[in-house]
C-alpha positions in Angstrom: 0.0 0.0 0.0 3.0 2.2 0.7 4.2 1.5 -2.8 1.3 2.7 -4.1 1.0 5.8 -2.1 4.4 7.1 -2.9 4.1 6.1 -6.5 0.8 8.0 -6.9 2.6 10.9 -4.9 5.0 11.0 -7.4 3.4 10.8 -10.6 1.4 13.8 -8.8 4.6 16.1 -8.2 5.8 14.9 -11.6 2.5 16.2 -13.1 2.6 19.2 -11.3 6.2 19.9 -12.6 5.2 19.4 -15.7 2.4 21.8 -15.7 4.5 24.3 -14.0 6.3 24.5 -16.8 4.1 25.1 -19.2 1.9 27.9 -17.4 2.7 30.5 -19.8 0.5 28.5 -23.2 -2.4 27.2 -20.2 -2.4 31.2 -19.5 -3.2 31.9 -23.2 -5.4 28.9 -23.5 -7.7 30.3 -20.4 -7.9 33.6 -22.3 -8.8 31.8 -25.7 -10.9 29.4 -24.2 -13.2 31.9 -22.2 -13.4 34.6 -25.6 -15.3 31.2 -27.6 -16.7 30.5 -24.8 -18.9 33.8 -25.2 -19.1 33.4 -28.9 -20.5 29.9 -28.9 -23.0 31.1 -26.2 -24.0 33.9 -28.7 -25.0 31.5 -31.0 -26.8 29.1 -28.4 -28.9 32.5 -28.3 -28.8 33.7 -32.2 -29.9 30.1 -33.6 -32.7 30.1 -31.0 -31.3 27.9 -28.7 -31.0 29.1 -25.6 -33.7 26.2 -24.0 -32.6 23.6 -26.8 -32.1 22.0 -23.1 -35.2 23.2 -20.9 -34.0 22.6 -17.8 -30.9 22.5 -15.5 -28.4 20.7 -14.2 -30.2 17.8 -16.7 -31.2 18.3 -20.3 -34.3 17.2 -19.7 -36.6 15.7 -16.6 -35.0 12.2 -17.2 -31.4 12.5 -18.8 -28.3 14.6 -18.8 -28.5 14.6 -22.4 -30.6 15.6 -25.2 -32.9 13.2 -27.4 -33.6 13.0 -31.0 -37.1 15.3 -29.9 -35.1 18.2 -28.8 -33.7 18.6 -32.1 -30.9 20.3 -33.5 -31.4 23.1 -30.4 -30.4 20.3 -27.9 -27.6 19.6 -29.5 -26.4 23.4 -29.7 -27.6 23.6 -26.2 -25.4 20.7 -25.1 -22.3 21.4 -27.1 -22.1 24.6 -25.0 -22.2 23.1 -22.1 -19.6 20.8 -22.8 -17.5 23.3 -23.6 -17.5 24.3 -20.4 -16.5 21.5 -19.1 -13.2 22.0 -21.2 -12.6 25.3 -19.6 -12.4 23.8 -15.9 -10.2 21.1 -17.3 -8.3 24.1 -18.7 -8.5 26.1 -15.6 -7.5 23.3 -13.2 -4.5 22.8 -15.3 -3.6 26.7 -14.9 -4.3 26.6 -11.3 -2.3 23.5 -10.8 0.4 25.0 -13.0 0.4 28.5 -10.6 0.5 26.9 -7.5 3.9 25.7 -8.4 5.1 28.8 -9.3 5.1 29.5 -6.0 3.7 33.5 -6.7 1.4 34.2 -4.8 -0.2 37.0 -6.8 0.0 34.6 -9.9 -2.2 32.0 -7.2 -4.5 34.4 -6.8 -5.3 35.2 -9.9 -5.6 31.4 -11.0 -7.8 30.6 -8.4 -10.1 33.3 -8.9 -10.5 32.4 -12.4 -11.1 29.2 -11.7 -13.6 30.1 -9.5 -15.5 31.9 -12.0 -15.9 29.2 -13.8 -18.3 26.8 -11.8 -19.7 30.3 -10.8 -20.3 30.4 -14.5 -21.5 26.9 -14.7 -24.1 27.8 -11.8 -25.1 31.2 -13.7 -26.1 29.6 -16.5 -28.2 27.1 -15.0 -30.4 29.8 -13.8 -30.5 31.4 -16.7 -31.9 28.3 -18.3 -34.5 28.0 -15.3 -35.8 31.7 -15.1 -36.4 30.9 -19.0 -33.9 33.4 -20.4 -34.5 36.1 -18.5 -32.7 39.2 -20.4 -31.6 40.3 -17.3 -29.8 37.2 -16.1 -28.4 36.5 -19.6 -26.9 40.0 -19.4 -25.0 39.1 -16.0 -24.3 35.8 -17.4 -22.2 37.3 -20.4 -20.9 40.3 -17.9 -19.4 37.6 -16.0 -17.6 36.1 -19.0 -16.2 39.2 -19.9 -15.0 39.7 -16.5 -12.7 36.2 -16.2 -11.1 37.5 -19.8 -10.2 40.6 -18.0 -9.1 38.4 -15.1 -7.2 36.1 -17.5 -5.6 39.2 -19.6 -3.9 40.4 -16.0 -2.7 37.3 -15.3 -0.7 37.0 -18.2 0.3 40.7 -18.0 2.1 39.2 -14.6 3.5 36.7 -16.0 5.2 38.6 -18.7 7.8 39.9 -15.7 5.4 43.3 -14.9 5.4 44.2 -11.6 3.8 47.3 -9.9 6.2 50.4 -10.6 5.4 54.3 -10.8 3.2 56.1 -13.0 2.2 59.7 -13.5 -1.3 60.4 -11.2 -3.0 61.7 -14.2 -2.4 59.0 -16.5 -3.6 56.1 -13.8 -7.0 58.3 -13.3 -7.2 58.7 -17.4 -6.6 54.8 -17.4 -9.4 54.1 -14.6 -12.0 56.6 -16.7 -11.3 55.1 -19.7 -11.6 51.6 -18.0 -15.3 52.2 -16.2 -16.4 54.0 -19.6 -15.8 50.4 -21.4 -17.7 48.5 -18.4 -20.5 51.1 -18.8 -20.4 50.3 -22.9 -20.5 46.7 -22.1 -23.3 46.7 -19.6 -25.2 48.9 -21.9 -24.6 46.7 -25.0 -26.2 43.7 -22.8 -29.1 46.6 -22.4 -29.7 46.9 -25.9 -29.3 43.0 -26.6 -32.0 42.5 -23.7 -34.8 44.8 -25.4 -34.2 43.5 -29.2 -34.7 40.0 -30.7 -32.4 37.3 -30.4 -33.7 36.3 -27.3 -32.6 32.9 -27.1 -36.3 31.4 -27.9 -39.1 32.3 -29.0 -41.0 32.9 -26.3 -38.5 34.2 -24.1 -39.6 37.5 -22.8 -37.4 41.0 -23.2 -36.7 43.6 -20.7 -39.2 46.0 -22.4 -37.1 48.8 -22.9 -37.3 50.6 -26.2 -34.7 49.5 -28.2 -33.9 52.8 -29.9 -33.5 54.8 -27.0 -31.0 52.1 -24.8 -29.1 52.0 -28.5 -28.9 55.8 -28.3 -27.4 56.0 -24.7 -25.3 53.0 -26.0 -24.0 54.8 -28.7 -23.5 57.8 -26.7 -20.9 56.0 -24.1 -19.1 54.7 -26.6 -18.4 57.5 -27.7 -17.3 58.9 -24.5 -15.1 55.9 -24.4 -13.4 56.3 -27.5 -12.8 60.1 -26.3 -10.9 59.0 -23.5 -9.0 56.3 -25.2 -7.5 58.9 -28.1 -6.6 61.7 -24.7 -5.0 58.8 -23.1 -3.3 57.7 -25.8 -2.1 60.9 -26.4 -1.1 61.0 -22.6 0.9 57.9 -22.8 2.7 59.1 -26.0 3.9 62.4 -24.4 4.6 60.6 -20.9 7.3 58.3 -23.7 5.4 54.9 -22.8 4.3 52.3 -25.2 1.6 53.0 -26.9 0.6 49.7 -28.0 -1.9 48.2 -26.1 -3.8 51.9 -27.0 -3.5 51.0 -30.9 -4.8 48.1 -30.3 -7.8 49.6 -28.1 -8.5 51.7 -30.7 -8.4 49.4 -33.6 -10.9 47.1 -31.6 -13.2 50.1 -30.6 -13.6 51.4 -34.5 -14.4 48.2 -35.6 -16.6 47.0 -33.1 -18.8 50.6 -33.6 -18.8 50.0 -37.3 -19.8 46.8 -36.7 -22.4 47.7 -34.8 -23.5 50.8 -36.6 -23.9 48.4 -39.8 -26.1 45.6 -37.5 -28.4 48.6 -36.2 -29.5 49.6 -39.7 -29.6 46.1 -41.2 -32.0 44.7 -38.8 -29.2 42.6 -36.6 -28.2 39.8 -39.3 -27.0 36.8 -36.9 -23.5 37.3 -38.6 -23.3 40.7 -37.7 -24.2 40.0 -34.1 -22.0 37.3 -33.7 -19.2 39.5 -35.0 -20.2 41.6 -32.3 -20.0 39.7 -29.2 -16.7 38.9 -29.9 -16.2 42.7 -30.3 -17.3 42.6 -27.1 -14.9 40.1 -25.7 -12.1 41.8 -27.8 -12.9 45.0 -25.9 -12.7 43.7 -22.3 -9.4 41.7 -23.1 -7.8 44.9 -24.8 -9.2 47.8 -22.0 -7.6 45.6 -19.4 -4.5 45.8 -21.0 -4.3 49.4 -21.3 -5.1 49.7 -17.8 -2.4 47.3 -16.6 0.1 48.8 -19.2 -0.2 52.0 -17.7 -0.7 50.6 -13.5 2.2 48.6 -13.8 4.7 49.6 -16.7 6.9 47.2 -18.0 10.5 47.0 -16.6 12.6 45.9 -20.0 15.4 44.6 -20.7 18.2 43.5 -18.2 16.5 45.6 -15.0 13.4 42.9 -15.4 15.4 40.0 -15.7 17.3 41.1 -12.8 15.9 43.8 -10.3 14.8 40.5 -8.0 11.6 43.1 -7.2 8.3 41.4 -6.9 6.5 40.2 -9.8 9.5 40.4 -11.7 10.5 37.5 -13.5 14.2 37.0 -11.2 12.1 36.4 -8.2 13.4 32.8 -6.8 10.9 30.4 -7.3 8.9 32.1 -9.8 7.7 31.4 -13.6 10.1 31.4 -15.8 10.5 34.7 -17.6 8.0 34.6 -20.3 7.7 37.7 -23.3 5.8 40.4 -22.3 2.5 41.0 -24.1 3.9 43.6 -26.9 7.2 44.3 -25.2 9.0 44.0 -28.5 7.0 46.0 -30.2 7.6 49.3 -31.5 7.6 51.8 -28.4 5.5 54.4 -30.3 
């Protein structure tokens, strides 16, 4: 029985090791993982299949999974959720693989994102049993976009950032811009609530008037694009990177065309899919910007060997891994 003990203890630490050592692609693979995640739920919703399984945690009364009478919704339905199964396999890996790095900010962060994920799992299931309620499918896809904000600063520590000084104005420019986005996202759920696409046919809307929330929508995002281009224009004369900005701004124009064009063409499903993961572009790339300028990269041979917290040199840290866009152009 010993034997068997110790063996199974080390194949454990082996495994652990092993996963260690890979932290930085499980890192990117929890950030992937949760942006499909909201696509594929957008077209649970956009192919009407939001209660392809009618109840929750089964499919139906009598089995975990769907019968030939549920159709092709089931199966939509179902695929979903077993893609979420995937992303705790994904997010148990990461956790396992942080807990051997021995950080214990990169800990933290793992385990709250793998705690959003049965929170997720748990979400979801009401939002099947209050029969796609628009309000609970709009927290449901707020808390998505939250765990790929959660996963974006996790691999902004990794990359050997650690907390270092920044100018007061551009860290309150960074926080605007920030809780403009947030206001942009929550409205966008707003506007999805009160339009079609509900998920089912007879699923009921928030009964808001859709041009009005859109207005208001359209209004913030503008506000949020104002702030972006000043504090872009901060960062450039402060001499910091302006990358994760361009990239901001990039995803910002294109998801407003994008939704500018699905407004005046009746939402095509295409066009709404595009969206969403506009959506979850936005949250990834705003939490950049705001980590970017909170804690600026220390380059070069200071990262590698400062020995400061959060720094790659730390003992018994990750291994240094390349910062998100540190090798791009500076401006």
């Amino acid at each position: 029985m010993g034997v068997i003990v110790g063996a199974l203890r080390s194949l454990a630490d082996r495994l652990a090791d092993w996963l260690g050592a890979r932290l930085w692609p499980l890192a990117w693979a929890t950030l992937v993982a949760n942006v499909v995640l909201v696509v594929t739920g957008g077209a649970v919703r956009l192919t009407g299949s939001g209660l392809g399984c009618p109840t929750w945690p089964r499919c139906t009364d009598s089995s975990f999974t769907p019968h030939g009478s549920l159709g092709v919704h089931g199966a939509i339905e179902f695929g979903n959720r077993m893609l979420t199964g995937a992303l705790v396999v994904i997010a148990v890996a990461t956790f396992v693989a942080a807990w051997v790095s021995l950080r214990r900010d990169v800990r933290v962060l793992a385990f709250l994102i793998a705690l959003g994920i049965p929170a997720q799992i748990i979400i979801g299931g009401f939002t099947v049993l209050s029969d796609l309620n628009p309000w609970v499918v709009s927290f449901h896809l707020l808390c998505s976009l939250a765990i790929i904000g959660l996963s974006v600063v996790f691999l902004h520590r990794l990359s050997g950032f650690g907390p270092g000084p920044s100018p007061g104005p551009l860290r309150t420019l960074a926080w605007l811009a920030f809780a403009a986005a947030w206001v942009v996202l929550y409205l966008g759920t707003v506007v999805t609530g009160s339009g079609p696409h509900a998920g089912d046919a007879d699923a009921a809307r928030n009964g808001l008037d859709p041009l009005q929330v859109s207005q208001l929508h359209a209004d913030f995002v503008f506000l949020f694009l104002g702030l972006c281009v000043g504090l872009y224009l901060a960062v450039r004369l402060a001499g910091r990177s302006t990358l994760p900005l361009r990239v901001l701004l990039v995803v910002i124009v294109l998801q407003g065309a994008v939704g500018f064009v699905q407004y005046f063409t009746d939402l095509p499903v295409i066009l709404v899919a595009f969206h969403m993961l506009g959506a979850a572009l936005v949250s990834a790339s705003v939490t950049w910007v705001l980590v970017s300028v909170l804690e600026p990269v220390a380059t070069g041979r200071a990262a590698r060997g400062s020995g400061e917290p959060g720094t790659a040199s730390e003992p018994g840290t990750v291994p240094h891994s390349p910062p998100l866009g540190a090798d791009a152009g500076q401006r």
